[in-house]
C-alpha positions as CSV (number, residue, x, y, z in Angstrom):
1,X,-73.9,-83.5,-35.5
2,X,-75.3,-84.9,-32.4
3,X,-75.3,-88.7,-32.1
4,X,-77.0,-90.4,-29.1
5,X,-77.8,-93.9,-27.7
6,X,-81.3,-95.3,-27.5
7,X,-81.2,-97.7,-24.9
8,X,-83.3,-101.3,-25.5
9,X,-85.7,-102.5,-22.1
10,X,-86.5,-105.4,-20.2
11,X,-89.6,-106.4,-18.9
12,X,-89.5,-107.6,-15.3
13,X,-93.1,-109.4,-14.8
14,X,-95.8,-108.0,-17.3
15,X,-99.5,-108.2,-16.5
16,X,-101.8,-108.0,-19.0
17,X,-105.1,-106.2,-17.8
18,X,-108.5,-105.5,-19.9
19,X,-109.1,-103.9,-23.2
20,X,-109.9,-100.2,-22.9
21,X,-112.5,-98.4,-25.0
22,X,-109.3,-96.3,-27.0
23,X,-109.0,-99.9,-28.1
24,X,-105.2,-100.4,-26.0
25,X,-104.7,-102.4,-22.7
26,X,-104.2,-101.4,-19.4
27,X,-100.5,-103.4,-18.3
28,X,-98.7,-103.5,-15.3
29,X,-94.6,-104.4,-15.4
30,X,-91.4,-103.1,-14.4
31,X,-89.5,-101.7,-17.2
32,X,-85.8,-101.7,-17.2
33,X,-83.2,-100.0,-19.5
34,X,-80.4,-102.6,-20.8
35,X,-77.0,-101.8,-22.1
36,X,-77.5,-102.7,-26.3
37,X,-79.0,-99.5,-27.4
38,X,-79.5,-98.3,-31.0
39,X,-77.7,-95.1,-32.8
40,X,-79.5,-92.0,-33.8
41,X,-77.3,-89.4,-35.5
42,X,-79.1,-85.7,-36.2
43,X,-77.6,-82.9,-37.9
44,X,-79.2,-79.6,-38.8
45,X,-79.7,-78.6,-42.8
46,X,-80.9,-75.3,-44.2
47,X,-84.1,-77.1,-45.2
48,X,-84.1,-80.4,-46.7
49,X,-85.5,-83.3,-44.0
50,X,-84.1,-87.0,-44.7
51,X,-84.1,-90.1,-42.7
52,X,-82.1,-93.4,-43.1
53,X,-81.3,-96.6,-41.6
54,X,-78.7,-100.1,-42.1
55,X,-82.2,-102.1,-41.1
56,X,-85.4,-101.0,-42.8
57,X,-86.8,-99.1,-45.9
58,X,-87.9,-95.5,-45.0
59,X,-91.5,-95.6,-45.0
60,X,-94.0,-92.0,-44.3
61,X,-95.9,-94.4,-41.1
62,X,-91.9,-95.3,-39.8
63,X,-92.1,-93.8,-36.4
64,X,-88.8,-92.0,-37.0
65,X,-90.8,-89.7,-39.4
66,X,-93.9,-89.4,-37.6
67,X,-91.2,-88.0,-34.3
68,X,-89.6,-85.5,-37.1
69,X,-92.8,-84.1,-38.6
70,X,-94.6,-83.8,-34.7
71,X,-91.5,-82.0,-33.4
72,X,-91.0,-79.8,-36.8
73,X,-94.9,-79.1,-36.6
74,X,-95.2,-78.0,-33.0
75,X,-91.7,-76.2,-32.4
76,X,-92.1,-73.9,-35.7
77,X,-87.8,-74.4,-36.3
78,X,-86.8,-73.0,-39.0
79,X,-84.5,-75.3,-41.2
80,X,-84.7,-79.0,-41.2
81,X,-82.9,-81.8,-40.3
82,X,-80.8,-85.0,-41.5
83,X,-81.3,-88.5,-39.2
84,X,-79.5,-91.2,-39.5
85,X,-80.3,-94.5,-37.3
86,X,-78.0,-97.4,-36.9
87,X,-80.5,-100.4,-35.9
88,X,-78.5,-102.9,-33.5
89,X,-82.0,-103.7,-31.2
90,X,-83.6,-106.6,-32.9
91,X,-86.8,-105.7,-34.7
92,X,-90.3,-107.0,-33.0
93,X,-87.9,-108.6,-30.2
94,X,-89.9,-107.3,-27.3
95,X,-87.0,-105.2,-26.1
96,X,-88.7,-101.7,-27.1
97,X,-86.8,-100.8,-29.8
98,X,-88.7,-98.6,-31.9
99,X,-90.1,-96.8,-28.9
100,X,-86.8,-95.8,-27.9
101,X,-85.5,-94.6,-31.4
102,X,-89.2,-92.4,-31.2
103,X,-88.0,-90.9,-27.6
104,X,-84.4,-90.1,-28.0
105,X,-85.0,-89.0,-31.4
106,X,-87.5,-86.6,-29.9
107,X,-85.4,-85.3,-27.2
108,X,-82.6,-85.1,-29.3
109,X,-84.0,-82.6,-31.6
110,X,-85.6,-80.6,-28.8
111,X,-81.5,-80.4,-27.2
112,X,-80.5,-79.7,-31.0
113,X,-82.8,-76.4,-31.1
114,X,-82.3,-75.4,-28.0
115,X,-85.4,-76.9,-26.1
116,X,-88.1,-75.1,-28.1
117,X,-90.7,-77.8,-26.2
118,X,-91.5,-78.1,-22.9
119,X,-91.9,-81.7,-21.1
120,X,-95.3,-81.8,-21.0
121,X,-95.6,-81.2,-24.7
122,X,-92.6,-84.0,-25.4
123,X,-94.8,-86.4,-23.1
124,X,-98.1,-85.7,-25.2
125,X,-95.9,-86.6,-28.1
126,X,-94.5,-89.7,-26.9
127,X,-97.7,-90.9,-25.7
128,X,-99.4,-90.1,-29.3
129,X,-96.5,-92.0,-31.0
130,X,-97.0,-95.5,-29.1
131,X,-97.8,-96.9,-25.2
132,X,-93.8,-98.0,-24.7
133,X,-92.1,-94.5,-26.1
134,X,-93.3,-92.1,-22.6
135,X,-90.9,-94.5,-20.6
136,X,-88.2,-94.0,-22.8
137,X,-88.1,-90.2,-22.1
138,X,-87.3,-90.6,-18.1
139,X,-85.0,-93.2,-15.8
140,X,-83.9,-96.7,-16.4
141,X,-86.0,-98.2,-13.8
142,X,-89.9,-97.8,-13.7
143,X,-93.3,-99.4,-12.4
144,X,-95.2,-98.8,-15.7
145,X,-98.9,-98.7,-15.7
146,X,-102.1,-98.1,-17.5
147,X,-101.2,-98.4,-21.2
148,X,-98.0,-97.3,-20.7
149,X,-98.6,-93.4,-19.4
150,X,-98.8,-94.1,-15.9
151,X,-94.6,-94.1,-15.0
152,X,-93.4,-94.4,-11.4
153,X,-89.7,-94.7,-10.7
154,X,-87.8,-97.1,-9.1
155,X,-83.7,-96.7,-7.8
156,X,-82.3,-99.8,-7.0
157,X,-78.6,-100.2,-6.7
158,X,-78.9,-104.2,-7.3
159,X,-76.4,-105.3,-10.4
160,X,-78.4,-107.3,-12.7
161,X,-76.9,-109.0,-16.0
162,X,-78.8,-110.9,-18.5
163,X,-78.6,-113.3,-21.3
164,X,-80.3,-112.3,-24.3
165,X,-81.3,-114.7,-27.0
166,X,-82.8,-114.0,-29.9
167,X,-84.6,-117.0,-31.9
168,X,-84.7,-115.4,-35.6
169,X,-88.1,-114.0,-35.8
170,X,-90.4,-111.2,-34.6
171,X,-93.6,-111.2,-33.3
172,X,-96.6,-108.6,-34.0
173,X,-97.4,-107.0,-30.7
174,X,-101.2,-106.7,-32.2
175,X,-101.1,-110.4,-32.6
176,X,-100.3,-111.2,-29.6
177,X,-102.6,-109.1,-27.4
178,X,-105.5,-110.2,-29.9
179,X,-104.4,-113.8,-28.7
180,X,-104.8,-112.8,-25.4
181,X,-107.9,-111.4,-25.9
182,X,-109.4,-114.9,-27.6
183,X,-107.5,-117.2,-24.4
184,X,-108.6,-118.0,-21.0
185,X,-105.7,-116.6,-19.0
186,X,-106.7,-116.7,-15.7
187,X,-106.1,-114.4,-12.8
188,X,-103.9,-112.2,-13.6
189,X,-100.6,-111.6,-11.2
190,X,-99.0,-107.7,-10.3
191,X,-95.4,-107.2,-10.0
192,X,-95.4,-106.5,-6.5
193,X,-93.1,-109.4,-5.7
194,X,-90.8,-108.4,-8.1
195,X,-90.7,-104.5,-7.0
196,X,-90.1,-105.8,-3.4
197,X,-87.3,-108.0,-4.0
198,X,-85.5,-105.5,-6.4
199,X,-85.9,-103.2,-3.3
200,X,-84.4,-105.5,-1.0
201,X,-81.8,-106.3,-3.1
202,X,-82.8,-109.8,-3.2
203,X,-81.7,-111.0,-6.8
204,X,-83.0,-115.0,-5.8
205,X,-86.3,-113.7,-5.0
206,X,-86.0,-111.4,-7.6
207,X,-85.5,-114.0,-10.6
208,X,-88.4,-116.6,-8.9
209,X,-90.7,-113.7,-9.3
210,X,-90.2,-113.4,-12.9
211,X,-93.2,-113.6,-15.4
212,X,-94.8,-112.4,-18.5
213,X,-98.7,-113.1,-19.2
214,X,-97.9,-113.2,-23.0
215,X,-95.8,-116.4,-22.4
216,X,-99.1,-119.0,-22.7
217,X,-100.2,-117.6,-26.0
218,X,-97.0,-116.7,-27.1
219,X,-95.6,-120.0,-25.9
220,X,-98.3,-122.6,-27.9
221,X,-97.9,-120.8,-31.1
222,X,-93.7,-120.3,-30.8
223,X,-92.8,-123.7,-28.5
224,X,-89.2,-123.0,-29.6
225,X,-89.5,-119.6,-27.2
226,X,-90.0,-121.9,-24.4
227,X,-86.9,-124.7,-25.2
228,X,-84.9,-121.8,-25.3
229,X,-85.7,-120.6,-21.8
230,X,-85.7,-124.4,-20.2
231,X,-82.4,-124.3,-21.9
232,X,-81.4,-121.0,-20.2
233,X,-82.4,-122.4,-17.0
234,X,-80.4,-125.9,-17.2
235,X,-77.6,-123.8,-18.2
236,X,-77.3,-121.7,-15.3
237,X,-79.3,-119.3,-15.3
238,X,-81.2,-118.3,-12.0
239,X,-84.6,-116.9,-13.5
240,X,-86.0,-116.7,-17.4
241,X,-88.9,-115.3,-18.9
242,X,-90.1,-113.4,-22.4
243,X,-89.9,-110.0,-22.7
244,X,-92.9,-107.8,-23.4
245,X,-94.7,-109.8,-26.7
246,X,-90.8,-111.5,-27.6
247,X,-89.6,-112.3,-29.4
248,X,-86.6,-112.2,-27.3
249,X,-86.2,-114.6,-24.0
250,X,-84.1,-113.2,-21.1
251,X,-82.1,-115.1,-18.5
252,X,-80.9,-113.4,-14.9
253,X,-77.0,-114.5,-14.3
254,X,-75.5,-113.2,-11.0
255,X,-72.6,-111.8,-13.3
256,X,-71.1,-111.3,-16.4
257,X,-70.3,-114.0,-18.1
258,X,-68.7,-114.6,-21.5
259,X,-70.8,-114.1,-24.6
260,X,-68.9,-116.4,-26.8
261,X,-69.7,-119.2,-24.1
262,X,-73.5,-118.4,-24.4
263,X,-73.5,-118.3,-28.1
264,X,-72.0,-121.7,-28.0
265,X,-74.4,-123.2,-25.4
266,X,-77.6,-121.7,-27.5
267,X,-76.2,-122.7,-30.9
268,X,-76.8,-119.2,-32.2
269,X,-74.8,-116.0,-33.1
270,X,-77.8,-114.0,-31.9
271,X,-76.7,-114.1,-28.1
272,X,-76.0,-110.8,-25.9
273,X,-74.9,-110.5,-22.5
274,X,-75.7,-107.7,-20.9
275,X,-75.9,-105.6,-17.9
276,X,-79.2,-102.9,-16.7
277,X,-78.6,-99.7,-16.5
């Protein structure tokens, strides 16, 4: 059996950019891996394929299947294969969840048979499967662009530890960008303040830079979302912002601090500290 981690991400800044003709949107933001990550066991069987999770029915249109059949398809393995994932990423949370169960589970079976796929092929795959899951498959730290197949790495030794919270509910991502699409949002900002001041090692400038366009629409239709990051900056917090579409609001803290604490100061079990990767 081989069991793996699929790490959750952060969005640091997210710019929302005009609807292309395939019918996604160009984006610019700085993806980072965090340390809550999902569980993805795989074993080989002589021919039967299953798939299971604690979190949702199996559906055929669950991205989990869709990596198995691609993968089963192209590399022309013999056998087949049992997959079990343990959701602990919060569903439609913003954090990337889904499209890093797609990409681990996809390398993982490639490592399982011995890398019948080359990278280029895995990357076509990842990039059929959803705009998030081609990030998943390289680095923690990345400049992501176009709609989401344009991946430029960052290395930044700066130590970065957030406060999750979680308010209860998820948010469609199609909603939300169709929101966009019907709001007057203005000129649109780039992350270049936030790559610089991860590159300085700057964490104040760093946390000031902070923002998400999704926050406006997302914002008037969820006003909860932004109590809980007012509240995240009274209580200490040196920057706070949604990630991707949320559901989940972030806060930058300069270490890290006791869970329990946070949970108690939100007023909700549904609080992780965490560090980037």
């Amino acid at each position: 059996m081989l069991s793996l981690r699929a790490h959750a991400k952060i969005n640091f800044g997210l710019s929302v950019r005009e609807r292309r003709k395939d019918g996604y949107h160009n984006i610019e933001s700085v993806f980072q891996k965090i340390d809550l990550y999902d569980e993805i066991h795989i074993e080989k069987t002589e021919s039967e394929t299953s798939f299971d999770t604690n979190s949702m029915p199996y559906e055929e249109n669950n991205i989990c299947h869709r990596v198995i059949e691609r993968f089963l398809d192209l590399s022309n393995v013999e056998g087949g294969v049992r997959v079990h994932l343990q959701k602990n990423i919060w569903l439609g949370s913003g954090l990337g969840g889904a499209s890093s169960d797609a990409a681990t589970l996809l390398q993982g079976l490639n490592r399982m048979y011995e890398y019948p796929l080359e990278k280029n092929a895995l990357f076509e795959i990842a990039t059929s499967l959803g705009s998030d899951v081609p990030f998943f498959l390289n680095g923690n730290t990345a400049i992501v662009r176009g709609r989401g197949d344009i991946i430029l790495p960052l290395h930044i030794q700066l130590p970065i530890y957030l406060v999750l919270v979680y308010p209860g509910f998820e948010i469609k991502t199609e909603w939300a960008y169709r929101a966009i699409d019907e709001g007057e949002m203005g000129e649109r900002k780039g992350v270049e303040s936030v790559v610089k001041s991860l590159e300085e090692g700057d964490i104040d400038g760093f946390a000031s830079a902070l923002f998400n366009d999704f926050e406006k629409v997302v914002f008037k239709k969820y006003p909860v979302l932004a109590e809980i990051k007012e509240k995240l900056l009274r209580s200490g917090c040196i920057g706070a912002s949604l990630s991707g579409s949320g559901s989940v609001i972030y806060g930058i803290v300069r270490e890290r601090e006791d869970e329990e604490g946070w949970k108690r100061c939100i007023g909700s079990e549904d609080v992780r500290v965490v560090k980037c990767l």
